[in-house]
Residue frames relative to the residue before (quaternion, step in Angstrom):
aa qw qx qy qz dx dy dz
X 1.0000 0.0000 0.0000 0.0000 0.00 0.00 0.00
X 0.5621 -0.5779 0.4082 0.4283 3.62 -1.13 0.62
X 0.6130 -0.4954 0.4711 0.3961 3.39 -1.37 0.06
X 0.3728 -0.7775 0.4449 0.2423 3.92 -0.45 0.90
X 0.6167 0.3957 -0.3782 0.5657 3.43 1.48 0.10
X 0.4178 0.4775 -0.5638 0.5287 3.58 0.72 1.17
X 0.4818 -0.5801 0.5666 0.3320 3.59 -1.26 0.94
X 0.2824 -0.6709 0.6847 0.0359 4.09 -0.47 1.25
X 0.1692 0.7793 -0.5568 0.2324 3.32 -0.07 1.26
X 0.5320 -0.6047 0.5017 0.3155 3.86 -1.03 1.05
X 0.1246 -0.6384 0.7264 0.2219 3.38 -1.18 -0.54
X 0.5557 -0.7144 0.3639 0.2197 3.18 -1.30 0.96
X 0.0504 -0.8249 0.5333 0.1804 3.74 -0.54 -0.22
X 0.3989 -0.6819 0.5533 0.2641 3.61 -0.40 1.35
X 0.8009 0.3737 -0.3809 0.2717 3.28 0.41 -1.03
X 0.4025 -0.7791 0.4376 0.1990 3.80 1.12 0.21
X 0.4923 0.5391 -0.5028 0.4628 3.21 0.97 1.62
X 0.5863 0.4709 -0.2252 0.6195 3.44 1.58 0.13
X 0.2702 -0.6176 0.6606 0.3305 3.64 -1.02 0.85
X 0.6124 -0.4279 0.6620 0.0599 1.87 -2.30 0.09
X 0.1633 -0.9045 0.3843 0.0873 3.68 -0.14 0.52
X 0.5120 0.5415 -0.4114 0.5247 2.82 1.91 -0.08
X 0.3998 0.4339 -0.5180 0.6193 4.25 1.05 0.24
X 0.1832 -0.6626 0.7041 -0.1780 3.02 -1.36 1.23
X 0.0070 -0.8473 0.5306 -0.0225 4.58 0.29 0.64
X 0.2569 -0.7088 0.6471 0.1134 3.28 -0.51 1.05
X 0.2374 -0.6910 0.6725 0.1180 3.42 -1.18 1.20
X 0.3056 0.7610 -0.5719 -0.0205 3.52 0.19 0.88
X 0.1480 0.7860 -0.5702 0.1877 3.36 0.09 1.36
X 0.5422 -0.6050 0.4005 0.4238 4.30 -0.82 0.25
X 0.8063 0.1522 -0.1678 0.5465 3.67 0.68 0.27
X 0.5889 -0.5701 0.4981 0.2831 2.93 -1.75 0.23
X 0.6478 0.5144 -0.4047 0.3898 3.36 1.26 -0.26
X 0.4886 0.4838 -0.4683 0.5549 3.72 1.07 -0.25
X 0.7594 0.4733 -0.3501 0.2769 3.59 -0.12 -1.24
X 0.6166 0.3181 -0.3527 0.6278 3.55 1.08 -0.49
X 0.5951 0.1743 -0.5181 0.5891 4.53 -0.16 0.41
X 0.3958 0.4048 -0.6061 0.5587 4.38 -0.09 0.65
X 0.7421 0.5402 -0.0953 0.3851 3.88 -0.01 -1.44
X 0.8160 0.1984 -0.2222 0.4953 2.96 0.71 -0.76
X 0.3146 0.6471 -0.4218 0.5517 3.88 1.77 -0.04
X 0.7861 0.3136 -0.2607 0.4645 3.77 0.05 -1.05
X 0.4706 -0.6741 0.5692 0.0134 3.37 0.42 -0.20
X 0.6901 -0.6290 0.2634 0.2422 3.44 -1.38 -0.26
X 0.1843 0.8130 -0.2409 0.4971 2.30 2.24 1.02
X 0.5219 0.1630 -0.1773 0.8183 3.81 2.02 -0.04
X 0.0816 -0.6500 0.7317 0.1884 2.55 -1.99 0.17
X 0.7450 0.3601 -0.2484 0.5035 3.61 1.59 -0.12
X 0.2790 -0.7392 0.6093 0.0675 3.38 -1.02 0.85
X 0.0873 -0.6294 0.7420 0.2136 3.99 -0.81 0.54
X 0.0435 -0.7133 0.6856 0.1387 4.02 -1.93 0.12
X 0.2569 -0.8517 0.4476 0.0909 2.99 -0.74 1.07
X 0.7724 -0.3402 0.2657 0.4659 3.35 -1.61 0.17
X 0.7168 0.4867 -0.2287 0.4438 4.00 0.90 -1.02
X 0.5490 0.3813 -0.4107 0.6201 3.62 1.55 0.64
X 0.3238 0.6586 -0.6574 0.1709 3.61 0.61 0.02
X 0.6564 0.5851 -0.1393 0.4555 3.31 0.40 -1.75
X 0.7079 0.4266 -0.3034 0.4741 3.58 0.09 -0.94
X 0.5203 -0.5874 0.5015 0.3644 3.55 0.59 -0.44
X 0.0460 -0.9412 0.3315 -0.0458 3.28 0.83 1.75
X 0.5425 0.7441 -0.0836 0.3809 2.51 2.33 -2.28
X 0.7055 0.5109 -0.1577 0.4652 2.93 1.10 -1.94
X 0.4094 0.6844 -0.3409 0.4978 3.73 1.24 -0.11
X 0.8629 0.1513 -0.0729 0.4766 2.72 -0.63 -1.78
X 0.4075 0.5045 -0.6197 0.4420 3.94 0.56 0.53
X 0.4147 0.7536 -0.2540 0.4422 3.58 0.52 -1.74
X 0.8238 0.2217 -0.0372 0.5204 3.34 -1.07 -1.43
X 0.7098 0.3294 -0.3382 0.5228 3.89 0.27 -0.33
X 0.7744 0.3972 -0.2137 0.4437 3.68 0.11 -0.39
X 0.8347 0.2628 -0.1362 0.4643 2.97 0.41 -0.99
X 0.6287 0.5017 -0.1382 0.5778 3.72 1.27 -0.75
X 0.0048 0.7970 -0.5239 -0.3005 3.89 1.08 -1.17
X 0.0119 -0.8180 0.5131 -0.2598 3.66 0.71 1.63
X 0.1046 -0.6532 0.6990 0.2718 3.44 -0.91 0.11
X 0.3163 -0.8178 0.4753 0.0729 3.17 -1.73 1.03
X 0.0239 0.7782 -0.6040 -0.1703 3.54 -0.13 -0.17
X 0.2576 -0.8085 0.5199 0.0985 3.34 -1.09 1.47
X 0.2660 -0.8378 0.4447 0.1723 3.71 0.39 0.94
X 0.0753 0.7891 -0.5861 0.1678 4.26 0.22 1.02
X 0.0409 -0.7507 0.6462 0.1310 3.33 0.23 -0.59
X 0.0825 -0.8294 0.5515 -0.0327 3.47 0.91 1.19
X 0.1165 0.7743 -0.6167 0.0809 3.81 -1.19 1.28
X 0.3832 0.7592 -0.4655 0.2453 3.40 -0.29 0.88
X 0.6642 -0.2580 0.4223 0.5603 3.96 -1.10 -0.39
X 0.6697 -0.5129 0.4632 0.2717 3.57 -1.50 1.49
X 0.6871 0.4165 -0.3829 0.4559 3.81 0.49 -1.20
X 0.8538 0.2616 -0.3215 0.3151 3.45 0.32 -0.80
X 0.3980 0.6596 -0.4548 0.4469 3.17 1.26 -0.29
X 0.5138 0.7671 -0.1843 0.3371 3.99 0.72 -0.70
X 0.7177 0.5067 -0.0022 0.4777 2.27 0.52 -2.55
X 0.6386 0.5456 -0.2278 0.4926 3.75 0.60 -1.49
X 0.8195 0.3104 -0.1988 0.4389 3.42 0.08 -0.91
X 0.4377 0.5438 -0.4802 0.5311 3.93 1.44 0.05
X 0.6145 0.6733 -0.2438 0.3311 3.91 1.11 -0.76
X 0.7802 0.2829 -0.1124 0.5465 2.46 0.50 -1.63
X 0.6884 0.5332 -0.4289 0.2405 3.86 0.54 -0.34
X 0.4226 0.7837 -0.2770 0.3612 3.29 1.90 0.22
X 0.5521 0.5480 -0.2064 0.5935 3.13 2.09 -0.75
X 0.5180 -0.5532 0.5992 0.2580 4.14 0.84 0.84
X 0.4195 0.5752 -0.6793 0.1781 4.10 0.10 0.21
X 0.6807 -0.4847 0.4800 0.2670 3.42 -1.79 -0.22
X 0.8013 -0.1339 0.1582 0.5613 3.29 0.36 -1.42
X 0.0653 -0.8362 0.5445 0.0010 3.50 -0.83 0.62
X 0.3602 -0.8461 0.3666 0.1412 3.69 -0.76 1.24
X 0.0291 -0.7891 0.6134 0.0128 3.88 -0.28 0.60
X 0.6947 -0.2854 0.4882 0.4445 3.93 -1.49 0.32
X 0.3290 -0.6676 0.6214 0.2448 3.36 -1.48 0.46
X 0.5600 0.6456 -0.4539 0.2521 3.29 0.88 -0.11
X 0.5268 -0.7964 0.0566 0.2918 3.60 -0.31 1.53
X 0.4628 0.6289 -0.4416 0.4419 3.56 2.17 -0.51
X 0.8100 0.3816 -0.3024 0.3267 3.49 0.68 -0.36
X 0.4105 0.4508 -0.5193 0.5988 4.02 1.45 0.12
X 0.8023 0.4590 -0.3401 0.1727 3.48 -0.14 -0.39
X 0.5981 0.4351 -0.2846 0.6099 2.75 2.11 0.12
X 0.5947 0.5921 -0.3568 0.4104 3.18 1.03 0.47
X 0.5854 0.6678 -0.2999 0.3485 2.68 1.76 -0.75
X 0.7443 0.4254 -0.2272 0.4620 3.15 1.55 -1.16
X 0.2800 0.8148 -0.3334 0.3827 3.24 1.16 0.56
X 0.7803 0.2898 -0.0004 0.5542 2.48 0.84 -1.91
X 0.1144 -0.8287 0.5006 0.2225 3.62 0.83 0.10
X 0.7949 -0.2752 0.3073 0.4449 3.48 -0.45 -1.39
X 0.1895 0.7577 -0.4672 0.4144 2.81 1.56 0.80
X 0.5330 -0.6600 0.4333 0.3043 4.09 0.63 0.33
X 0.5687 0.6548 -0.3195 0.3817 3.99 1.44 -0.80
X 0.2770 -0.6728 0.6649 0.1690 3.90 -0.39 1.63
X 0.5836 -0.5118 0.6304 -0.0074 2.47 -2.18 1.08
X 0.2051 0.7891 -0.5783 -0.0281 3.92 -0.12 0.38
X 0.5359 -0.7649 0.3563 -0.0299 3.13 -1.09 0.77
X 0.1336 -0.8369 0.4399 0.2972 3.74 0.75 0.84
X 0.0045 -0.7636 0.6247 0.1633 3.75 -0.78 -0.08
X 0.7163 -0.2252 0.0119 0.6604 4.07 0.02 0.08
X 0.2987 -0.6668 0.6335 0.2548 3.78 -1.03 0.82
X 0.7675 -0.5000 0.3606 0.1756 2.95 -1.84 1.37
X 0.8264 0.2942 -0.2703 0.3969 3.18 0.78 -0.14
X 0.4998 0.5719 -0.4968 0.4200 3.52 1.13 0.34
X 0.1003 -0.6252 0.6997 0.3307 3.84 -1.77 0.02
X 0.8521 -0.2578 0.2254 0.3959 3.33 -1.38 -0.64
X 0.6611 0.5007 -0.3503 0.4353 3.60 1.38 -0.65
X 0.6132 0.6583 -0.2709 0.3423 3.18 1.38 -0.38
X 0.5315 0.6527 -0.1444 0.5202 2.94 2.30 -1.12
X 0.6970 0.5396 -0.1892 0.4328 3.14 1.23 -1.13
X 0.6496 0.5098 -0.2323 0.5139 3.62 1.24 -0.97
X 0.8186 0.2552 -0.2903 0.4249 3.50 1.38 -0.22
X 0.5759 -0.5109 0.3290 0.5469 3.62 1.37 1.31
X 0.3354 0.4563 -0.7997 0.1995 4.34 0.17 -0.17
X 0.5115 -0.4914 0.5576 0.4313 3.52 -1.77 -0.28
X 0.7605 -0.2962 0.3594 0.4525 3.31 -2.10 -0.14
X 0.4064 0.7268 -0.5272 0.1692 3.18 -1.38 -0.06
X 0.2958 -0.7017 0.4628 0.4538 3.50 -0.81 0.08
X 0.7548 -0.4835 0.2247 0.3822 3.44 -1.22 0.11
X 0.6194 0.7032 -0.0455 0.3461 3.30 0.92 -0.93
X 0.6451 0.2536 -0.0953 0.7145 2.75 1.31 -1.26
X 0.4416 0.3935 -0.5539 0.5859 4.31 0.41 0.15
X 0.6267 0.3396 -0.5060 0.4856 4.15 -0.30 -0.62
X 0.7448 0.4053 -0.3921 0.3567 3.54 -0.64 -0.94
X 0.6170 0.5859 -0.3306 0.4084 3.54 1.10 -0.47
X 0.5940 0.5564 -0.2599 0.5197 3.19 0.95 -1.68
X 0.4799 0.7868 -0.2105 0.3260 3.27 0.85 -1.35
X 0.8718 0.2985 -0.0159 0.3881 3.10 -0.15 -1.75
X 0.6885 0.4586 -0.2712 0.4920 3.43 1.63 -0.51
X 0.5688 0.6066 -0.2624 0.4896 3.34 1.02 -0.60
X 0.7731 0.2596 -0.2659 0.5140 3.43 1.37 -0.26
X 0.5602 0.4705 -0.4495 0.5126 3.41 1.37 0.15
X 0.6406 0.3162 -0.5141 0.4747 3.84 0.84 0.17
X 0.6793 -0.5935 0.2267 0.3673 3.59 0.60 0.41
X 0.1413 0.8102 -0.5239 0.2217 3.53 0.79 0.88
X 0.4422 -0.7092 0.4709 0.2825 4.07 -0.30 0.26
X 0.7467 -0.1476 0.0622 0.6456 3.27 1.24 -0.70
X 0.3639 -0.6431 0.6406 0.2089 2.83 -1.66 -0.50
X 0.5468 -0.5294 0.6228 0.1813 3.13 -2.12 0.94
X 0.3055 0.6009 -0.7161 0.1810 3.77 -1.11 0.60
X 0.3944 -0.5885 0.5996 0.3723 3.08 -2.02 0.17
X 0.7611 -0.5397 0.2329 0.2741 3.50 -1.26 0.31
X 0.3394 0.7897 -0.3552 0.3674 2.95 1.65 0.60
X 0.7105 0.3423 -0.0097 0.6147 2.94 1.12 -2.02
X 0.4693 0.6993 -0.5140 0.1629 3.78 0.26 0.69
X 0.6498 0.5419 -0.3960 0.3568 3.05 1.06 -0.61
X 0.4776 0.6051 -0.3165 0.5528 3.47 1.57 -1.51
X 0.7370 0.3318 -0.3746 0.4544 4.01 -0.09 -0.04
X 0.6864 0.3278 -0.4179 0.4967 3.45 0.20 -1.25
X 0.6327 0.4496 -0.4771 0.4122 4.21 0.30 -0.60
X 0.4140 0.6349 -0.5403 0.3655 4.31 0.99 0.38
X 0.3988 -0.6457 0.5373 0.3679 3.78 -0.88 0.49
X 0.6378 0.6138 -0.2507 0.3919 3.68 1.28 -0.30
X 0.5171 0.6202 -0.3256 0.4919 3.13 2.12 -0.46
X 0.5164 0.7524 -0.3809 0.1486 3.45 0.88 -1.16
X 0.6620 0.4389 -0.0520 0.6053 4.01 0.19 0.94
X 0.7883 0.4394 -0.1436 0.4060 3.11 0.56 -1.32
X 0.4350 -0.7017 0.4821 0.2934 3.24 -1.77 0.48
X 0.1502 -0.6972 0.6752 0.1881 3.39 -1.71 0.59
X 0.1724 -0.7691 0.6154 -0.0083 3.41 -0.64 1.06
X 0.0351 0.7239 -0.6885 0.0241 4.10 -0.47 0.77
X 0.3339 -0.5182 0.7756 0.1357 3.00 -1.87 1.24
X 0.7082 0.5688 -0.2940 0.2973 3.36 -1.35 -1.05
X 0.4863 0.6947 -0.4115 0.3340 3.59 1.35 0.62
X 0.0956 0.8446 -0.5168 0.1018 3.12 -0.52 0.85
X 0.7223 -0.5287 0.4036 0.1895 2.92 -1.09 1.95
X 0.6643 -0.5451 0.4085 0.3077 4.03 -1.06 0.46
X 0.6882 0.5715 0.0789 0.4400 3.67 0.07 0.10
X 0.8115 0.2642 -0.1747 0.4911 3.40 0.14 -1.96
X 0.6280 -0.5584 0.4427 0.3126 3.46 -1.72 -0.19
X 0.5977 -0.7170 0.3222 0.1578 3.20 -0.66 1.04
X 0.5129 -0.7692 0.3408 0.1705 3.05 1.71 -0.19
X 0.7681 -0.3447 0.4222 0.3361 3.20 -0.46 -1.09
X 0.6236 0.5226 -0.2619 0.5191 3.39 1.63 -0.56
X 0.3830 -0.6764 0.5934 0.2087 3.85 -1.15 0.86
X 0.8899 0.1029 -0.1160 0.4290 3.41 0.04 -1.00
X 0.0136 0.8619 -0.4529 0.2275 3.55 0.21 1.16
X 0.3672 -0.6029 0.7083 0.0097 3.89 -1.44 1.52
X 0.3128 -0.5176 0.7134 0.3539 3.28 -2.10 -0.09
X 0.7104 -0.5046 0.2185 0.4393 3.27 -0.82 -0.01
X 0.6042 0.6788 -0.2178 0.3560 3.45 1.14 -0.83
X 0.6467 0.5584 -0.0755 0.5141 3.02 1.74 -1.24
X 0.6893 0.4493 -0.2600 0.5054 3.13 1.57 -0.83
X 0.7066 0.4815 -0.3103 0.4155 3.36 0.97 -0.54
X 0.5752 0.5610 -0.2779 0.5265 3.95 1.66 -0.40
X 0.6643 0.3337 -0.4099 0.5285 3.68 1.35 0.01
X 0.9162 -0.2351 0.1900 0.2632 3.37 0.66 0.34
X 0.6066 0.5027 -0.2879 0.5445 3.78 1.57 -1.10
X 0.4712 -0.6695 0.5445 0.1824 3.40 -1.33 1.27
X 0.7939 0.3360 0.0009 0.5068 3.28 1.29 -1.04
X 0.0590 0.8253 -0.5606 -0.0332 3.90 -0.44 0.69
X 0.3620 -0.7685 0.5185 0.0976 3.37 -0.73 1.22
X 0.0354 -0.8298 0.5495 -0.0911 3.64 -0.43 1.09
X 0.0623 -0.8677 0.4875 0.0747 3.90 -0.52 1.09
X 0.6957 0.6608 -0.0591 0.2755 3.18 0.52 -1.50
X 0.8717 0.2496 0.0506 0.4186 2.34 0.59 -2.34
X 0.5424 0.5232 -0.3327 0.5669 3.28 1.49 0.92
X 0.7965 0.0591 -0.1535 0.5819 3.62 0.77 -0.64
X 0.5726 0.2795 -0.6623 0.3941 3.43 0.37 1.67
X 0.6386 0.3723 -0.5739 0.3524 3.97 0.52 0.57
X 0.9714 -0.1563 0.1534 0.0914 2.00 -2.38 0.29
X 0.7963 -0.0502 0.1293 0.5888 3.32 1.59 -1.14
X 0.2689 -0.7863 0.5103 0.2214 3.33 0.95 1.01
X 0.7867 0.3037 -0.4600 0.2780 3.68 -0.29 -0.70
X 0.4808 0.5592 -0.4746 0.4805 3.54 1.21 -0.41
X 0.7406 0.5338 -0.3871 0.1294 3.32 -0.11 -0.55
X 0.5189 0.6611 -0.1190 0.5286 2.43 2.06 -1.47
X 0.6297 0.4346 -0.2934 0.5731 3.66 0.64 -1.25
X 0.5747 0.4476 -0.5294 0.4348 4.23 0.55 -0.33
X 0.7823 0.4781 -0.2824 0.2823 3.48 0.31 -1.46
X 0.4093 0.7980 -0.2045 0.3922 3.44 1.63 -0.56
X 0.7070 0.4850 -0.0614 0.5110 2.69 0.86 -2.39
X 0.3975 0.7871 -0.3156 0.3506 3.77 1.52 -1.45
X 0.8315 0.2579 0.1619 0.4646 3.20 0.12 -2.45
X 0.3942 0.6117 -0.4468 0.5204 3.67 1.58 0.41
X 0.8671 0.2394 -0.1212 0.4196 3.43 0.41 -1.08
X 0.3945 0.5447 -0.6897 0.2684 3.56 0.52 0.90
């Protein structure tokens, strides 16, 4: 596997028979048995899959084995693992047995650094949450974060989470450029949720990019849920957003 401190970047393909790896599809569906007929609907139209915390239950594990083995998918296992260093460790010695791709932990730095050893050399990046896509400042405020504007708290979170040795980082596509322009970014990954396609509905997310926009400030990776597996034809969609981030 590549080194996970190497920016893991797609490469376009004009001719649009190759993903794109920089599309990233959240399978947030309640099982693993939708998420692999979602998976198999798209076709080879993805090659990356994020799973979240709300497939744990459903048989996420058994997924993202699945899609890696049997599919040769890359996976990204979205936890946002928070907890005491030992166990925080422990969890990520587990899960890095499953050959996944990228995996997501708190940005806060006692915990990347226990992830790191976790993950030994097992090839599995470390990504870093820094303010989730869906919070604004009142939200920040109701949970004691300090003052500050938002933006500038990411680049912070940011900047530590990669000096304790995190591979990348979580942000929405606001704050990418302000990160990737960190001397600490250099190398590193920016991954943005909170992308959204021209048009569609935002959903839940506050601080949100199209995809183009996200990928021109800077994020190697854009994470896309919805708006793929609630139209009409998921691989079209997917092949649009591709087609999106093909032509910058």
């Amino acid at each position: 596997m590549t080194d996970p401190q190497d920016r893991q970047t797609g490469t376009p393909q004009p001719d649009d028979r190759q993903p794109d790896d920089r599309l990233i599809v959240a399978l947030d569906l309640p099982n693993a048995l939708e998420g692999l007929e979602l998976a198999d609907a798209i076709g080879d139209a993805v090659g990356f899959y994020k799973i979240g915390l709300g497939m744990l239950t459903g048989g996420g594990l058994a997924l993202a084995a699945e899609l890696k083995q049997e599919h040769a998918k890359r996976v990204f296992l979205d936890m946002k693992l928070f907890d005491i260093g030992a166990t925080v460790e422990r969890a990520v010695r587990g899960l890095a047995a499953y050959d996944l791709d990228f995996l997501t932990v708190h940005g806060d730095p006692q915990v990347v650094r226990a992830a790191r050893e976790g993950a030994g050399g097992s090839g599995l990046a470390i990504l870093a949450v820094t303010i989730l896509t869906s919070l604004d400042r009142g939200d920040l405020d109701d949970a004691l974060i300090k003052p500050g504007a938002i933006p500038d708290l990411v680049v912070e979170r940011a900047a530590r989470a990669l000096d304790a040795g995190a591979h990348g980082v979580i942000a929405s596509p606001r704050e990418a450029a302000a990160i990737r322009a960190l001397p600490e970014a250099a190398g590193k990954l920016i991954v943005t949720p909170g992308v959204r396609p021209a048009g569609a509905d935002k959903g839940d997310q506050k601080r949100i990019a199209t995809p183009a926009a996200a990928i021109a400030a800077g994020a190697d990776h854009i994470v896309v849920g919805r708006p793929v597996w609630q139209a009409g034809d998921p691989r079209a969609a997917a092949r649009a957003i591709q087609r999106e981030i093909a032509g910058l």
